[in-house]
N, C-alpha and C positions, 0 to 999 in steps of 0.2 A: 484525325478522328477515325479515319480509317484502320490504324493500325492499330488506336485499341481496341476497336471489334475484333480486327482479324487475329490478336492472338491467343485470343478464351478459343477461337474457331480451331486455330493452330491445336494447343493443347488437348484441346476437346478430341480430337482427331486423332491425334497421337495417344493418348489412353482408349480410345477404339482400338486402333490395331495392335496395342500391349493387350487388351483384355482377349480378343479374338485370338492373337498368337498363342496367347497360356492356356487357353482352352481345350488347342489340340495337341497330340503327344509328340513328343520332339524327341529323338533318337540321339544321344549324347557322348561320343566317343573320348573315352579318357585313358592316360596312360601315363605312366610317372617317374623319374628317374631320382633315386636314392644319391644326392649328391655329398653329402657326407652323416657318417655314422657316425654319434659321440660311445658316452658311456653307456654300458648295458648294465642296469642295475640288477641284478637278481633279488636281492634282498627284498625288495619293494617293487620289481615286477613292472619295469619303466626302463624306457632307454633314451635317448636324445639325438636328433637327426636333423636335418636340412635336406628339404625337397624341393622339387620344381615337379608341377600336375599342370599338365596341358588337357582339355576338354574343346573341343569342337564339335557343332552342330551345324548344319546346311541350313541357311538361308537364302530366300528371294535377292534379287540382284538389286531390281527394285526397292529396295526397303535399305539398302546399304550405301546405294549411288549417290542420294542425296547429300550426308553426308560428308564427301570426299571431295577432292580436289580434282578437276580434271586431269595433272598428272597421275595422283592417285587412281585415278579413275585407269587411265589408261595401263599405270600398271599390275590393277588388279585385273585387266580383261586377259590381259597377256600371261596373268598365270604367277605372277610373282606376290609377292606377298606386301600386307600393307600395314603398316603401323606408325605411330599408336592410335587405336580408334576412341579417344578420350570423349566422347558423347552419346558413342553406340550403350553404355546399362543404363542410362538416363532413360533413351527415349527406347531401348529395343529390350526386348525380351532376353534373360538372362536364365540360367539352370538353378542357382541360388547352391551353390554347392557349401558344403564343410567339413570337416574332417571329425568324425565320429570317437576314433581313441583317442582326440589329443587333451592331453594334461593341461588345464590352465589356460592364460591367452598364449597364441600363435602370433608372433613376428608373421606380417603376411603384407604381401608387393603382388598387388593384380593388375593388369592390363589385357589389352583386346588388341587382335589382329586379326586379318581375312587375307583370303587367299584363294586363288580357284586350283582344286582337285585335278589332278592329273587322270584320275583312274574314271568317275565320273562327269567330269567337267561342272561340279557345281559349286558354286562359294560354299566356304565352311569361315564362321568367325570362332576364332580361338580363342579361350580364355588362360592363359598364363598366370599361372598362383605359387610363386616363390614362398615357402613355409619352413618355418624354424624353431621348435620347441619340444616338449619333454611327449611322450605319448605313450599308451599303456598297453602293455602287451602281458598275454597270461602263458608263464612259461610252463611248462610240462618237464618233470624234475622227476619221474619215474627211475631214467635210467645215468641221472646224475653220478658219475662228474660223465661220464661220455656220453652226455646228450647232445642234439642238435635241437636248436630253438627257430622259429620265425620270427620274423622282427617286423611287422605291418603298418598298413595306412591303408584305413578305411574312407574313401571317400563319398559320401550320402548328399543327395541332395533336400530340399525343402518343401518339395512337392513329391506328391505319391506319384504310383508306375500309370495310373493313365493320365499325368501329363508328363513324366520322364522318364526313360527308360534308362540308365547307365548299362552301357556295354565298353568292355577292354578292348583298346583301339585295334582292329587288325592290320589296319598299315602301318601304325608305328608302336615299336616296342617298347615293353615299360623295361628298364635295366640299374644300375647298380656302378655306380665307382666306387673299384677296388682301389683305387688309390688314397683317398683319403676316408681311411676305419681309426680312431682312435684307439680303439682297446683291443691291437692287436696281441698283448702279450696276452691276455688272459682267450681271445676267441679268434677263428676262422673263420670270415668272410669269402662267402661262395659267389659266384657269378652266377646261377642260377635266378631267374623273379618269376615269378608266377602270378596271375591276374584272376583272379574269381568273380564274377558273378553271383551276386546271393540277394535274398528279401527278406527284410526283418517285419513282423506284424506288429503295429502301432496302434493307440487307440487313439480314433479322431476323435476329440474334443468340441470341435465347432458342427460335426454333425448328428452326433451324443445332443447338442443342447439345441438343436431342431424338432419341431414341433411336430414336422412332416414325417411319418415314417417312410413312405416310398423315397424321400429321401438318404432316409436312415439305411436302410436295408441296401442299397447302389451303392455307400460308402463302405461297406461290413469287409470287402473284399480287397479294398486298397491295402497295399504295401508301399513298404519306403524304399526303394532300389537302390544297392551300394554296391560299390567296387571295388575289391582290398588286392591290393598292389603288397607281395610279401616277397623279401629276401630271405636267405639264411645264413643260420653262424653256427657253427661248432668250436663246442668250450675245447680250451688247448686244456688237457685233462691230464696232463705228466703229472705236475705238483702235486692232486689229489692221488694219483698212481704209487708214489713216489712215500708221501705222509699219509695216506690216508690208506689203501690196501696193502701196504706193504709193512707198516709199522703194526698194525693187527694179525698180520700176517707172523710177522716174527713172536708177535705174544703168545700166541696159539702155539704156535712152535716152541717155544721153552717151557711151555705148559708140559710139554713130554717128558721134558729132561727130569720131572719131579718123580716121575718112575725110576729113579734112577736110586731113590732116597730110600734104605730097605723101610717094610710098611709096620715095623713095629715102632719105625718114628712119626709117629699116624701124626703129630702135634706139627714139627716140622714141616709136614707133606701140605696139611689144610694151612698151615701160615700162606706158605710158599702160593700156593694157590690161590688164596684170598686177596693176596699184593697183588697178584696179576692182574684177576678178577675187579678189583677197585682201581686200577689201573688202566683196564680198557673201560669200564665206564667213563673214569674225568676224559680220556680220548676221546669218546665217542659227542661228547657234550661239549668238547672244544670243536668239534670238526661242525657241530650241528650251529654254532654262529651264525656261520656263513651264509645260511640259508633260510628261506622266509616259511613261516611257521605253516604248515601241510597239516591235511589231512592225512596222505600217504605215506609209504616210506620208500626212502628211494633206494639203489641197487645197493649204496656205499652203508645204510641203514641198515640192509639186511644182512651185510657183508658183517656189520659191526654188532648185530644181535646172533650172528651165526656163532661169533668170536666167544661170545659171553657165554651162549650157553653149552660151546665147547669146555668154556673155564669153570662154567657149575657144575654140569656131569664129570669131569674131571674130580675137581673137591668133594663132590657128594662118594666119589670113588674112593678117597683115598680114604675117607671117613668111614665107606662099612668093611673096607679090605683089612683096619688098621680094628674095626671092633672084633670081627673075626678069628682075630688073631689073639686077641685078650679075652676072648669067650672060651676059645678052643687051646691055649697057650699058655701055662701056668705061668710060665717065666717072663712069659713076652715078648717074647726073644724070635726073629724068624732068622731061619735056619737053611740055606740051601737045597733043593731037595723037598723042602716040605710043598704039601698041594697048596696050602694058600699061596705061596711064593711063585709057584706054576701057572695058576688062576691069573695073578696080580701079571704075569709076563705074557699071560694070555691077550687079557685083557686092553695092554700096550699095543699089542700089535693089529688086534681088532679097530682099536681108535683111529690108531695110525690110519689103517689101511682104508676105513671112513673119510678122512683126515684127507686123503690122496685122491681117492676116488671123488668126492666134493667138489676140490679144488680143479681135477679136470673139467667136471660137470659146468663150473663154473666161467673156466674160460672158452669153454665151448658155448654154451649162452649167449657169454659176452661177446664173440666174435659175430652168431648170427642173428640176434637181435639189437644189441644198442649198438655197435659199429656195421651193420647192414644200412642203415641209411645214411652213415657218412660216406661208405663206400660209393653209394649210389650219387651222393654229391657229387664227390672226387668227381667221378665218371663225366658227369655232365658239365663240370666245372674246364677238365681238361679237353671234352667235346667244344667247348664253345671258346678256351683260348684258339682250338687248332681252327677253328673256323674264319675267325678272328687275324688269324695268320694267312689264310689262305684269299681274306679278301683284300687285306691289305698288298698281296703281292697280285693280284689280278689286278684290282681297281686301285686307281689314287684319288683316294678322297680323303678330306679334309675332317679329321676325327676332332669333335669338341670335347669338352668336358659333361661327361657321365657318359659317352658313346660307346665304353670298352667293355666288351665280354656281356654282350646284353642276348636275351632271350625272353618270349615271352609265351608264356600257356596259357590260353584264354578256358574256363570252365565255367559251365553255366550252370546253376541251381534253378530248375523249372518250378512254377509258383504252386501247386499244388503237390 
């Protein structure tokens, strides 16, 4: 009889110090490691990956003992680590984390361990969330095809910032294996990760339909506290190089050679033009498939409206050089020598030299904006292999899987 009283007591007890714990704000370190990248879909703005997100918080000694085994006991006093703790979210306060970009249900393997801190000496129970599915990233396609993209994981918890705070772990880094990228032929996987800090503002719902306003008005200021764990990639951008600026490139270029036509064949001159002309159009609407429908236009966009309306001004040319000549020319005939003929070789060499100057304009652009921050990748990419070298030849330590070429930059966004 005894025991059925004592375990309404038990319970009853145990949802106290749950309710007590979630009341006060718990400091939440997370950090994530990118264990394999699939496809990166551009079209639809979605990639596919495989993570492991560890989160640890410091808890009481007391509140963790109970549950363990006196060996466990003894090896969690000593500093080593304990697992699985398969009864600690039942009875203990948990962060309620989820991942905010992900597409659809997440393949997800959670489990609990503890362990005492070296740095502080206090338990921290970890939460381990193995995750596996499609997540939605917004790519920035300005300087397409030689963009470099982020590829993220937002992780938010379910309670606002005064009962959680997420902050990026500073003793363990969030990082990146470069070994297993599926879709290295079309992108470059960096070794870079960076960790941010950010607040997104929510409207509470359950304190909206309080009746209390002193209530109301202490909730107005809560936020939701996330932590987005980002790698990078850069598009291997030949191909577009290759078919895409270089084939507009050559069309523009034979556009010249129509000067070549004398301009009393005015008929010839606007055909010759016009194929071209209809020709970089259907190009330009094959090359734009590829790509998910924008508001903007992107570098290869402007490249390929620059082309066309080389190819109008061109035909509108050769149109009033070729009426000039049959306004001012009985015969119709032009003649070496005459000024129209001088004009029209003028006028070649003015475009040309538009044509020239442009095209420097161009690559100069392109070298210190849209490949300025791949350079800057590179940089830090080959900063952190040599690192990476330097400890493996000092220390022997036993490297796991996602452990290579990791760095992390913790940035904080303050709430106001």
């Amino acid at each position: 009889m005894s025991r059925l009283t004592d375990a309404p007591l038990e319970m009853l007890n145990i949802s106290e110090d749950m309710s007590r714990s979630s009341n006060k704000l718990h400091t939440v370190y997370v950090r994530l490691m990118f264990l394999r990248i699939g496809e990166i879909d551009t079209l639809n703005e979605k990639y596919t990956a495989q993570a492991s997100i560890e989160a640890r918080w410091a808890v009481d000694i007391d509140k963790i003992l109970p549950d363990l085994s006196s060996e466990d006991q003894t090896r969690l006093i000593s500093g080593k680590s304990v697992s699985p703790l398969t009864k600690y979210p039942q009875t203990n306060w948990v962060p309620q984390l989820y991942i905010e970009n992900a597409l659809g249900d997440l393949k997800e393997q959670i489990r609990y361990t503890a362990k005492k801190s070296k740095v502080d000496n206090q338990i921290y129970v970890c939460e381990h969330r193995d995750i596996k599915g499609l997540f939605w990233e917004k790519l920035e396609l300005h300087h397409f095809p030689s963009d470099t993209q982020e590829l993220s994981i937002s992780i938010a918890s379910m309670f606002y910032n005064d009962r959680v705070l997420l902050v990026p772990d500073p003793q363990h880094a969030s990082g990146v294996n470069l070994e297993a990228f599926v879709d290295q032929q079309e992108w470059k996987l960096y070794a870079y990760v960076n960790s941010i800090q950010r607040f997104v503002d929510e409207f509470d719902f359950h304190s909206a339909a309080r009746d209390d306003d002193e209530d109301s008005n202490t909730n107005e200021d809560r936020k939701r506290p996330i932590v987005t764990v980002t790698c990078h990639v850069a598009r291997q951008s030949q191909y577009f190089y290759w078919n895409g600026y270089c084939l507009i490139f050559f069309i523009m270029l034979i556009s010249f050679t129509i000067f070549c036509v004398p301009i009393h064949q005015m008929a010839n001159r606007i055909q010759s033009g016009c194929t071209l002309l209809l020709t970089s159009i259907t190009f330009r609407w094959t090359v734009n498939r590829s790509l998910p429908t924008i508001s903007y236009l992107t570098s290869l966009d402007k490249y390929g409206i620059l082309g066309i309306v080389y190819l109008v001004i061109h035909v509108i040319w050769h149109a009033v050089i070729g009426t000039l000549l049959f306004e001012n020319e009985p015969s119709f005939v032009a003649k070496p020598g005459m000024t129209l003929v001088k004009i029209d070789r003028l006028a070649f060499f003015i475009s040309l030299g538009i044509f020239v100057i442009t095209h420097i304009a161009l690559i100069l652009w392109l070298y210190f904006v849209p490949l300025k921050h791949r350079r800057e990748m590179e940089k830090k990419h080959k900063e952190l292999k040599s690192v990476k070298v330097g400890k493996m030849r000092n220390t022997n330590v036993q490297s796991g899987v996602g452990k290579k070429y990791v760095i992390s930059t913790h940035e904080r966004i303050p709430l106001n």
